[in-house]
DRENTI-538512 format. One record per atom (N, C-alpha, C): y, z, x. Coordinates in steps of 0.1 Angstrom, whole numbers, padded with zeros to 4 digits, always signed. Example, Ala and Ser with C-alpha at 12.3 -4.5 7.8 and 13.67 -1.06 7.14 Angstrom:
-0057+0078+0132;-0045+0078+0123;-0033+0078+0132;-0022+0071+0128;-0011+0071+0137;+0000+0079+0129;
end
This chain:
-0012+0000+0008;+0000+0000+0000;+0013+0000+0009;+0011+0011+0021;+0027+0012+0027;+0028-0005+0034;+0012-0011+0041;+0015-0025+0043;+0021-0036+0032;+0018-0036+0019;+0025-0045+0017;+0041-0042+0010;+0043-0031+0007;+0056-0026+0010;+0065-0029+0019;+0065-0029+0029;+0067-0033+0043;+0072-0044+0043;+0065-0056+0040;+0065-0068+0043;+0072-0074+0027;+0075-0066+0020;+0079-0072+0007;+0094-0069+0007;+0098-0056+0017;+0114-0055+0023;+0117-0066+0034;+0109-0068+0042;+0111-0079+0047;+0110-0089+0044;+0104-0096+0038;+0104-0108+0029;+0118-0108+0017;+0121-0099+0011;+0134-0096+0008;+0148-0097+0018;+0144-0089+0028;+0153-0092+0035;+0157-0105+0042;+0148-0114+0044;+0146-0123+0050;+0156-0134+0040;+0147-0136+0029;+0155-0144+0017;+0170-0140+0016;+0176-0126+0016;+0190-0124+0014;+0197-0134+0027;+0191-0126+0038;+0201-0137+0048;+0200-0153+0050;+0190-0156+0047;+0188-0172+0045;+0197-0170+0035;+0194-0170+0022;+0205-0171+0013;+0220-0173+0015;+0220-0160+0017;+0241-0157+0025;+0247-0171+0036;+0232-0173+0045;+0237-0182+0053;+0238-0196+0049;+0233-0201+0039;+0233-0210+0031;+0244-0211+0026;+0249-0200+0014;+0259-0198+0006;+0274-0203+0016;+0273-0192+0030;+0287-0198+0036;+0288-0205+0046;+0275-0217+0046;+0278-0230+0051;+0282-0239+0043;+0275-0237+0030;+0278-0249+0017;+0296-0243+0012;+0298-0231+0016;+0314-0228+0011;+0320-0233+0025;+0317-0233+0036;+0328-0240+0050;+0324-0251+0050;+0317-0259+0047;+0310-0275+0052;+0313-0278+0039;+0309-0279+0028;+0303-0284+0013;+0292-0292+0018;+0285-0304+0008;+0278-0314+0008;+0277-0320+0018;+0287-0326+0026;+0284-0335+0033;+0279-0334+0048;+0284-0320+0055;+0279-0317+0068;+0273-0304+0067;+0267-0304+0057;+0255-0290+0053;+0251-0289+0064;+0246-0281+0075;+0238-0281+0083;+0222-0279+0081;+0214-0287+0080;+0202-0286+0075;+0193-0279+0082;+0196-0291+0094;+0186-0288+0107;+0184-0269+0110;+0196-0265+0111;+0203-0244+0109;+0190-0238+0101;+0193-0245+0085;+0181-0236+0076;+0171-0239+0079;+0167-0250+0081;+0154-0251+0086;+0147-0242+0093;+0153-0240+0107;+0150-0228+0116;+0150-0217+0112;+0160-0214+0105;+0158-0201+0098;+0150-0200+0088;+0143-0207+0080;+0132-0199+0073;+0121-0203+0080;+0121-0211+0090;+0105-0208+0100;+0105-0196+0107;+0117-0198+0112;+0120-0182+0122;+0119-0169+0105;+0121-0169+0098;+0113-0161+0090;+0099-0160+0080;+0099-0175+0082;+0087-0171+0078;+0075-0166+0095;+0076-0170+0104;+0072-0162+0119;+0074-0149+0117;+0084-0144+0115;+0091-0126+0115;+0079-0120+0106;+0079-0127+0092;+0070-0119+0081;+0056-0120+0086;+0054-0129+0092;+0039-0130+0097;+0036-0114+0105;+0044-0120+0116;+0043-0106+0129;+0045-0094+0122;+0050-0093+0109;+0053-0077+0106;+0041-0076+0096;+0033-0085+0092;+0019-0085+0082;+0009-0081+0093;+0005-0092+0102;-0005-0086+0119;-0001-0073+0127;+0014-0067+0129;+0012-0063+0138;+0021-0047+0128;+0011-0035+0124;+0017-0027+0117;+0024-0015+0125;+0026-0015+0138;+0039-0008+0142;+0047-0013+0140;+0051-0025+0139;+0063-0030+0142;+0072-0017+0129;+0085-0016+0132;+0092-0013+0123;+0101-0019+0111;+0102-0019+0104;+0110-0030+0088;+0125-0031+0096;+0129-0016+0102;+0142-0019+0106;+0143-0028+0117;+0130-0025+0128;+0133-0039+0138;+0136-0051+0132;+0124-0055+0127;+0122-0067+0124;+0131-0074+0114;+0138-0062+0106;+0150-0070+0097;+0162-0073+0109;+0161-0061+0118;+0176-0063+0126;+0176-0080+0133;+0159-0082+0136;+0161-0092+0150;+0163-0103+0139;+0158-0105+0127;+0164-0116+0119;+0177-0116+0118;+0183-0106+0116;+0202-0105+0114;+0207-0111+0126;+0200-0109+0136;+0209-0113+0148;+0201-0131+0152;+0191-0135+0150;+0188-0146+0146;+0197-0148+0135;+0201-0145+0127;+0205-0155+0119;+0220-0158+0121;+0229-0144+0128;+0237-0148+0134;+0242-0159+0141;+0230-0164+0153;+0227-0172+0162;+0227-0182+0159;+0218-0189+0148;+0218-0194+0139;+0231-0202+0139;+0242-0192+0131;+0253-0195+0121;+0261-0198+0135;+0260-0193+0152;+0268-0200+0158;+0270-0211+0164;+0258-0216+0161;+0257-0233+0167;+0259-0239+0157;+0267-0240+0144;+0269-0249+0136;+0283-0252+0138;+0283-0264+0131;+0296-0272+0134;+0309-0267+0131;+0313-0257+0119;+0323-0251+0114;+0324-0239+0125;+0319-0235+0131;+0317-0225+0139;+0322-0230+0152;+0318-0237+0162;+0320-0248+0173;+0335-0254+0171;+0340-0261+0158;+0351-0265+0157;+0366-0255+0157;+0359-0238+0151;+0369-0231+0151;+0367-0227+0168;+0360-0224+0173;+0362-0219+0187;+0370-0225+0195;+0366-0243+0194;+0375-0256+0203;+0390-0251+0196;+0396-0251+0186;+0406-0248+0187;+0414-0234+0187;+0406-0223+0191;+0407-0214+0196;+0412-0211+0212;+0407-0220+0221;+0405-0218+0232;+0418-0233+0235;+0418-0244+0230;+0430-0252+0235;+0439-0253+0228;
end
């Protein structure tokens, strides 16, 4: 029982931040420079996360949600709305 508990916060948690990161690409890009290739990685890189916290029952819910947050961070900084504010940041 505490196993699939476990993995049903993470699997929850997983979906919120895919979501969010979805939500404020499609609000800074709209339709036409969605970044696709971004989500993609991110729900493999979560669906990977949920796997390793189903196999491996030390892991912690809070690790394993944190290292997705900061993946997903990662994520959100190689996209193009992100890259274009920096360039004009810096010149």
């Amino acid at each position: 029982m505490k196993k699939t508990l476990a993995t049903t916060i993470v699997t929850a948690a997983v979906i919120l931040l895919t979501a969010t990161f979805g939500f404020a690409e499609y609000a800074a890009t709209g339709t036409a420079n969605f970044p696709f290739f971004q989500l993609g990685c991110l729900i493999v890189g979560g669906l990977i996360m949920v796997s390793l916290k189903r196999k491996y029952e030390k892991m912690y819910v809070g690790e394993v949600v944190g290292v997705f947050a900061l993946y997903t961070i990662l994520m959100a900084l190689f996209t193009n709305p992100v890259i274009e504010a920096v360039k004009t940041m810096v010149s």
